[in-house]
C-alpha positions as CSV (number, residue, x, y, z in Angstrom):
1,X,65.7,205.2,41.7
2,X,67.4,201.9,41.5
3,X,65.3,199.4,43.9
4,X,66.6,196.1,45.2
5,X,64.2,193.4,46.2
6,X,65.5,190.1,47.4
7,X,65.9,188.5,44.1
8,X,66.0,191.0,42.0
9,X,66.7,194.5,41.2
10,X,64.1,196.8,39.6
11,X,65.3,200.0,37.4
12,X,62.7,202.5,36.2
13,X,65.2,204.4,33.2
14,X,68.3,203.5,31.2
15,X,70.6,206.1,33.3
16,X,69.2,203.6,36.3
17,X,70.2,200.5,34.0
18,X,73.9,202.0,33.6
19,X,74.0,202.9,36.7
20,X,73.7,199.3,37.8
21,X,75.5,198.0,35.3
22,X,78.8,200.3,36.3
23,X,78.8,198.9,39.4
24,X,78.4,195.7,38.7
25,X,81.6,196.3,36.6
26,X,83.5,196.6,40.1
27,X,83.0,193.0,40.4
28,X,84.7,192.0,37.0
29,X,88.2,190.5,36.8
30,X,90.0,189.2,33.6
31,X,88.1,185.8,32.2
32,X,85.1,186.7,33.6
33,X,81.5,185.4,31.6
34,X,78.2,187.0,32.1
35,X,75.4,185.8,30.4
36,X,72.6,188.8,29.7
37,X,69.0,188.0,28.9
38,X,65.9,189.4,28.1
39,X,63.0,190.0,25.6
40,X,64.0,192.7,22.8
41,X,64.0,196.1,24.4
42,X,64.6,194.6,28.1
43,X,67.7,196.6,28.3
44,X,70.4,193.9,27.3
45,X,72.9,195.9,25.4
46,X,72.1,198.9,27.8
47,X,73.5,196.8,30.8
48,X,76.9,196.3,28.6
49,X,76.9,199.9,27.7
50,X,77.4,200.2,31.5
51,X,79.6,197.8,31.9
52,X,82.2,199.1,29.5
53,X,81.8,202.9,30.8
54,X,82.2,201.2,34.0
55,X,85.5,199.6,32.9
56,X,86.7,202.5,31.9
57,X,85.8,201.8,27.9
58,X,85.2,205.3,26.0
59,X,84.5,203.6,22.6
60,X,80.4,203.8,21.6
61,X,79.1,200.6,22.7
62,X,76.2,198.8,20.3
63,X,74.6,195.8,19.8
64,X,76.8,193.1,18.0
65,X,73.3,191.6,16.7
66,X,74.8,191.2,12.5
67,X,78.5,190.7,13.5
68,X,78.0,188.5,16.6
69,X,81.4,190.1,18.1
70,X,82.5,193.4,19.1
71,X,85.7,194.2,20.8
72,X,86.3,196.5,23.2
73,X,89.9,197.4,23.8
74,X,90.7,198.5,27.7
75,X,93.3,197.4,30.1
76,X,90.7,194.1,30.3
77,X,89.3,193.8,26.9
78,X,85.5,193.5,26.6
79,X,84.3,190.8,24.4
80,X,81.0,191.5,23.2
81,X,78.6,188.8,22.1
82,X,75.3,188.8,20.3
83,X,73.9,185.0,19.8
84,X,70.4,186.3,18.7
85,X,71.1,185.2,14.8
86,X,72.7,181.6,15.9
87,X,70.7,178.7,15.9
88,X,73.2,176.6,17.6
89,X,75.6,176.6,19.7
90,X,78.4,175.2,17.7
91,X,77.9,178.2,15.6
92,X,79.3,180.3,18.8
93,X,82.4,177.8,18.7
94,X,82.6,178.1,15.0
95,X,83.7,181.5,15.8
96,X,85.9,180.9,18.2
97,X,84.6,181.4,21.7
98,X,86.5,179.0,23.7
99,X,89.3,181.2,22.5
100,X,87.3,184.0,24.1
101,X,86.0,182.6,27.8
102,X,88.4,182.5,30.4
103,X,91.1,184.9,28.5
104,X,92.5,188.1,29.5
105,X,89.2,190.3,29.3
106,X,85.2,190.0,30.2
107,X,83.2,188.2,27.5
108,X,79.4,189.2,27.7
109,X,77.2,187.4,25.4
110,X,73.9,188.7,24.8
111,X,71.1,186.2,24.4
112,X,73.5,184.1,26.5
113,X,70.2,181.5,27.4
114,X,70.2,180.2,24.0
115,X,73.8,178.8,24.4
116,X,73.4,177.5,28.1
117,X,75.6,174.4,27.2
118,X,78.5,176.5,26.2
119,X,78.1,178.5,30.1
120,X,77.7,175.7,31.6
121,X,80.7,177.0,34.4
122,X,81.6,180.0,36.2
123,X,79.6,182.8,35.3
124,X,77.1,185.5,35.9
125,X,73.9,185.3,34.5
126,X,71.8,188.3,34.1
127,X,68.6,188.5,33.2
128,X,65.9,191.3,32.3
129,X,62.0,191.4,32.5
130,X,59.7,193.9,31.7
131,X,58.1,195.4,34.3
132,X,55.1,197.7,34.8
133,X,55.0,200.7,33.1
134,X,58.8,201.3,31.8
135,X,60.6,199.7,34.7
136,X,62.4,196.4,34.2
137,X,63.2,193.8,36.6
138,X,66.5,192.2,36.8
139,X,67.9,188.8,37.8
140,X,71.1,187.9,38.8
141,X,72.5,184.4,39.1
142,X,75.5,184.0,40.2
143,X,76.9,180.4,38.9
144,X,80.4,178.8,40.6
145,X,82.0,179.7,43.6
146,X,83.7,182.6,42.4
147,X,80.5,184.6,41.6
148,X,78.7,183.4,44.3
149,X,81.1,185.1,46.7
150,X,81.2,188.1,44.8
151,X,77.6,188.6,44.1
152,X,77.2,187.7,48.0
153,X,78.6,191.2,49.2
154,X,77.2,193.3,46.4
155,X,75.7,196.3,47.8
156,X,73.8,198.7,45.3
């Protein structure tokens, strides 16, 4: 059973994870950027599996880790990042990001920490934790005014 505390949610499977995730995806619109975090295993590319299902994505979702993008193709496309690899951030606008952030889908980008300069505006940033015994712990921080209102009436 998915439990909310006041800063964070707490999950104790992966069907609680997607869960989550899915509705989370209720708060996505077209140039959305969420930022998702987390040692390996925390449940990163879990959390987008849930997203996509949640947007209505039937393709098999996996982890971009060796192609650093995945597309998604859906009404709103899902742009799927995987920084692990990168070393710097101009690496991520190498390969076209900008062209990516504020378009016509939702741009997730795993690892999303290691390229704070490049989120430095609106976004959500999502953040997993181990937590005892299988569970994980997730953050959400809501940057700019848009999430911050959205994430403000959220209601697991």
């Amino acid at each position: 059973m998915i439990n909310s505390k006041k800063d964070f949610i707490i999950t104790s499977s992966e069907k609680e994870t997607l869960i989550f995730a899915k509705k989370i995806s209720k708060l996505i619109k077209p140039g959305d950027v969420i930022s998702v975090s987390g040692e390996l295993g925390t449940g990163k590319t879990c959390f987008v599996k849930g997203l996509a299902k949640g947007m209505g994505i039937s393709q098999i979702v996996t982890s971009p880790s060796f192609v650093i993008l995945k597309i998604y193709h859906n009404k709103i496309p899902l742009y799927h990042f995987d920084v692990y690899r990168l070393d710097k951030s101009y690496q991520l606008e190498d390969i076209g990001f900008n062209q990516f952030q504020y378009g016509d889908g939702v741009t997730v980008v795993e690892w999303g920490t290691k390229m704070n300069e490049l989120l430095d505006f609106d976004h959500l940033q999502v953040n997993f934790y181990y937590y005892e015994n299988k569970k994980r712990k997730i953050k959400i921080i809501p940057h700019g005014e848009s999430w911050l209102k959205r994430i403000k009436n959220f209601n697991l």
